[in-house]
C-alpha positions in Angstrom: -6.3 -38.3 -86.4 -3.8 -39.6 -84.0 -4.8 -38.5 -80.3 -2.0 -35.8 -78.7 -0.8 -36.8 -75.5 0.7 -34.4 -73.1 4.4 -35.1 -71.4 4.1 -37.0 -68.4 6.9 -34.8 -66.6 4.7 -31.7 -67.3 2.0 -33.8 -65.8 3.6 -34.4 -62.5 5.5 -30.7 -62.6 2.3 -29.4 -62.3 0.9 -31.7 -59.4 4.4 -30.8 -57.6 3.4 -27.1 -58.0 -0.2 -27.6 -56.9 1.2 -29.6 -53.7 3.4 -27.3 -52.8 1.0 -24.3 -52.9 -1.5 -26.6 -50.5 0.9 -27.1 -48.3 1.8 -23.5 -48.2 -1.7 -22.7 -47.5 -2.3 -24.9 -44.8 1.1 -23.9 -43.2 -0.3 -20.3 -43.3 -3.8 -21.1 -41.8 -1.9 -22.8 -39.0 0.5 -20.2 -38.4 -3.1 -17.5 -38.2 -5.0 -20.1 -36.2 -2.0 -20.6 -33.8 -1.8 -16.9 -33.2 -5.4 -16.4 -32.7 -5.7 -18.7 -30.0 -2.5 -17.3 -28.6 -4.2 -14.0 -28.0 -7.0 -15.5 -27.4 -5.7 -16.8 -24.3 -3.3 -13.9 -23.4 -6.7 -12.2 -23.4 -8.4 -14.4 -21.4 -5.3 -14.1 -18.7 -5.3 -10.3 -18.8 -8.9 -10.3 -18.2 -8.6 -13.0 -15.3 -5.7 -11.1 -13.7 -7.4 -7.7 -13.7 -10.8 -9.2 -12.4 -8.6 -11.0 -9.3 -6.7 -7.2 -9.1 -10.2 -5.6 -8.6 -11.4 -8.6 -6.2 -8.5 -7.9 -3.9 -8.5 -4.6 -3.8 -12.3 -4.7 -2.9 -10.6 -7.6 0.1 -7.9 -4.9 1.0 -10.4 -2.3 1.8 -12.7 -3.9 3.3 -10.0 -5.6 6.0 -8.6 -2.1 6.3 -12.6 -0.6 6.9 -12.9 -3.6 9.8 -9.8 -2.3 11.5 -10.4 1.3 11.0 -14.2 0.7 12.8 -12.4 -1.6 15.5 -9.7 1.3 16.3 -12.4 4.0 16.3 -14.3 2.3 19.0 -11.6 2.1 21.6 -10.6 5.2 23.2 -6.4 4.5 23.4 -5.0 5.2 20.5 -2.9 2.5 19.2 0.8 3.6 19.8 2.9 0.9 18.0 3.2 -1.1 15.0 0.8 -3.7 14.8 -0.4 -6.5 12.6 -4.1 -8.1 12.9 -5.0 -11.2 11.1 -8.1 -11.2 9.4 -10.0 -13.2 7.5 -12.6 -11.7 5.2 -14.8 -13.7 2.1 -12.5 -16.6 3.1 -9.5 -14.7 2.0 -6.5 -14.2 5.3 -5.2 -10.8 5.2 -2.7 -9.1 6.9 -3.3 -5.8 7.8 -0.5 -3.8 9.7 -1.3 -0.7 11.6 1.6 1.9 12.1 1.5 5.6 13.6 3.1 8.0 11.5 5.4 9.1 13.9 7.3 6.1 13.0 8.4 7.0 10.3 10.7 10.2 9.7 9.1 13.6 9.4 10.9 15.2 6.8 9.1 18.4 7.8 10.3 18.4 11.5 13.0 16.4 12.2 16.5 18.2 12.9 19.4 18.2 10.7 21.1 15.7 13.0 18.6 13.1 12.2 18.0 14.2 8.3 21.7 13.5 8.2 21.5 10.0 9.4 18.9 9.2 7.4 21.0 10.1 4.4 23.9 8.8 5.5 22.5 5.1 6.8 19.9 4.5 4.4 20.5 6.8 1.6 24.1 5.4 1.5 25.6 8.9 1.1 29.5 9.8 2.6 29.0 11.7 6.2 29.8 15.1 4.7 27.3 15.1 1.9 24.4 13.6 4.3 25.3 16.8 6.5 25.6 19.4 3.8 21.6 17.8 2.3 20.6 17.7 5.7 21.1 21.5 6.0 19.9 21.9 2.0 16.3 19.8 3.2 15.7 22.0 6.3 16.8 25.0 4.0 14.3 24.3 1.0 11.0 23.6 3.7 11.5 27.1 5.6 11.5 28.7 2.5 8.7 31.6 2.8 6.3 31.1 0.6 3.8 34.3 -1.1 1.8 34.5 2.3 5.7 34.7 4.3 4.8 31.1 5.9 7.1 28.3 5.1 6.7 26.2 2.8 6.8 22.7 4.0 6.4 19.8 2.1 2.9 18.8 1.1 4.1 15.4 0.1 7.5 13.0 0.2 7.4 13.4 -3.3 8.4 17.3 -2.8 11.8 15.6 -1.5 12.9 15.4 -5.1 12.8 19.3 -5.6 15.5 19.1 -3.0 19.0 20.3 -5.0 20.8 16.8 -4.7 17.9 14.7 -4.4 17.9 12.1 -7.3 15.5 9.5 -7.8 17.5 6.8 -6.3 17.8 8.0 -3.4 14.1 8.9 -3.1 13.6 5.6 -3.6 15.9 4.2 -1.1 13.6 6.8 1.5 10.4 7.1 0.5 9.1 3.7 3.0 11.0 5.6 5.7 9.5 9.1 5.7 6.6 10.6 5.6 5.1 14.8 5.6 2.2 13.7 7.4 2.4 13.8 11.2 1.2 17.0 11.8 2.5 17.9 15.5 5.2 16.4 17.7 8.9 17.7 17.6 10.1 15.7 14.5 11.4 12.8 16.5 10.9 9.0 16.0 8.6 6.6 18.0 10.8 3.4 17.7 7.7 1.6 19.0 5.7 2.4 15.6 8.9 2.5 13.5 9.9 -0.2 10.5 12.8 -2.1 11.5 14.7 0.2 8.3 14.2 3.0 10.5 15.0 1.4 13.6 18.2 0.8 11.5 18.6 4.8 10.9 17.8 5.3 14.6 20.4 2.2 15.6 23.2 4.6 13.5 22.7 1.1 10.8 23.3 -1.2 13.8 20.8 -3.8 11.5 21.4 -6.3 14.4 19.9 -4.0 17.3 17.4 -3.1 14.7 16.5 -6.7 14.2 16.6 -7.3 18.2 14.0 -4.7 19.1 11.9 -5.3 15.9 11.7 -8.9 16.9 10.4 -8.3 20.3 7.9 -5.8 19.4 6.5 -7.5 16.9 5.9 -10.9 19.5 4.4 -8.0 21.3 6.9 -8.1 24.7 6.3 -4.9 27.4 9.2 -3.1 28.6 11.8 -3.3 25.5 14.9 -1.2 26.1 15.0 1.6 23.4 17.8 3.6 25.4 20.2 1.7 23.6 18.8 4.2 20.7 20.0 7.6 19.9 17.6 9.6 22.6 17.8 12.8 20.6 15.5 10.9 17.6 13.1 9.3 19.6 9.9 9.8 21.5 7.1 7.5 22.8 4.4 9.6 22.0 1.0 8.9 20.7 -0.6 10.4 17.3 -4.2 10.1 15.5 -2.8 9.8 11.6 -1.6 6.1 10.8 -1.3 4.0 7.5 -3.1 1.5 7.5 -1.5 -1.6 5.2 -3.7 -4.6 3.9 -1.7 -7.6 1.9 -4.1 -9.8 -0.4 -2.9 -13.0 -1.2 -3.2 -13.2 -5.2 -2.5 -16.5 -7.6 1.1 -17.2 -8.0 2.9 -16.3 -4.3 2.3 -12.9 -5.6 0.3 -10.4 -2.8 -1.9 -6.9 -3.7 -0.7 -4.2 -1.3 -3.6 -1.7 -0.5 -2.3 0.9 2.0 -3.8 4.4 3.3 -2.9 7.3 5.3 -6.0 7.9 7.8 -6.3 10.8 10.3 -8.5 9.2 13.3 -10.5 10.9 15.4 -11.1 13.6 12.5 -15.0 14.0 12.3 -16.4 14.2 8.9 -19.7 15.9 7.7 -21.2 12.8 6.6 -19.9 11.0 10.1 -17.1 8.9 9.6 -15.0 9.1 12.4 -11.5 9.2 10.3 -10.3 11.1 7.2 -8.3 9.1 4.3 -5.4 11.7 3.0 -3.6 9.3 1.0 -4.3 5.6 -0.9 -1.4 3.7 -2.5 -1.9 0.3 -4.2 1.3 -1.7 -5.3 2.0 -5.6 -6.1 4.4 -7.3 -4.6 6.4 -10.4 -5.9 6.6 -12.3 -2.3 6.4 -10.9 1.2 9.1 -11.5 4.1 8.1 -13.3 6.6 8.2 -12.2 10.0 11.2 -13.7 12.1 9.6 -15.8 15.1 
């Protein structure tokens, strides 16, 4: 019998198909083994960044813990805004020290400086910043079920102000505060932000600038009468926030920051009371004009 032999064109067909399906194989197991090791390594990031999160937070509060003990062990109060270097594990952090009264109580201060606030850094026309200025002092006296007023527990209860949207909350909420306790509502400029010192300066950002810049290089004797005198007063108070900045990876810095009453014995002996934490991460910080 004659031997049967198979088309050649079949032959290589067949080898065509065969290569073709290896090669879609091979493309596939790339394409898995690329994305493995692509989350892989976003893993490995994630769990990098959140271990460097937790480090500086641990920095931040233990730079803000130094400053709190140094504070507690001198008997004058620390009256303006001030910024101590330290240098903790290695790591420099900045940790500012400000007195709440310079910021602006939203539970004392007078519809004359409620409306500036609205008006210079919330933006708002004159009228409207007068009419929520009145609305604001109308919402905190409202009697509550014991016929006391209300007040606001927090600058979060700003928003449950009629007119209060979340923008302008947000354009506020790093110039107030409901935590003073005492004092007549009024505005140490020596503790205040240079944004407030803006309000106060009727948005004057120059004079804000000018008396910012010469606390901060800690001159005596700056002229505040150039200020509004109805919004300010150089008194001293125990509550203060106390701000730590971490440098992280990057240029990026870990903001730790908390509200401290000082002075305010505890049971187990501390010598302050923590009312308020706040944690944030900021892209770059400004740096302080020399």
């Amino acid at each position: 019998m004659s031997a049967i032999h198979k088309p050649a064109h079949r032959s290589a067909t067949t080898r065509g198909v065969a290569l073709i399906a290896v090669l879609w194989i091979v493309a596939a197991l790339t394409i898995i083994v690329t994305g493995l090791s692509r989350t892989v390594r976003d893993e490995v990031l994630l769990v990098s960044s959140a271990r460097q999160s937790v480090e500086a937070q641990a920095l931040g509060e233990a730079a803000i813990q130094l400053v709190l003990q140094g504070m507690a062990s001198q008997s004058t109060p620390v009256s303006r805004l001030t910024t101590v270097d330290i240098v903790y594990r290695g790591v420099p952090i900045r940790v500012e020290i400000m007195p709440l009264n310079g910021l602006i109580d939203i539970n004392r201060a007078a519809t004359p400086l409620l409306s500036r606030l609205y008006e210079v850094a919330g933006g708002l026309a004159p009228e409207a910043a007068q009419a929520l200025a009145q609305d604001t002092i109308e919402r905190r006296e409202r009697k509550g079920a014991r016929g006391q007023p209300e007040r606001f527990e927090a600058i979060e209860d700003l928003l449950r102000v009629p007119g209060v949207s979340y923008d302008l909350y947000a354009r506020l909420s790093r110039l107030i505060t409901a935590d003073v306790r005492g004092g007549g509502g009024r505005v140490n400029p020596m503790a205040a932000p240079e944004a407030v010192l803006g309000v106060l300066a009727n948005g004057d950002v120059s004079l804000a600038s000018q008396i910012a810049r010469a606390r901060d290089l800690g001159q005596d004797g700056i002229d505040t009468t150039v200020l509004d005198a109805s919004f300010t007063d150089n008194s001293s108070v125990r509550r203060y926030r106390i701000q730590a900045r971490v440098p992280l990876e990057g240029g990026a810095w870990l903001r730790s920051s908390r509200n401290v009453d000082l002075g305010f014995s505890m049971r187990d002996g501390m010598p302050w009371r923590t009312f308020y934490t706040e944690r944030s991460l900021d892209s770059q910080i400004r740096k302080a004009t020399p």
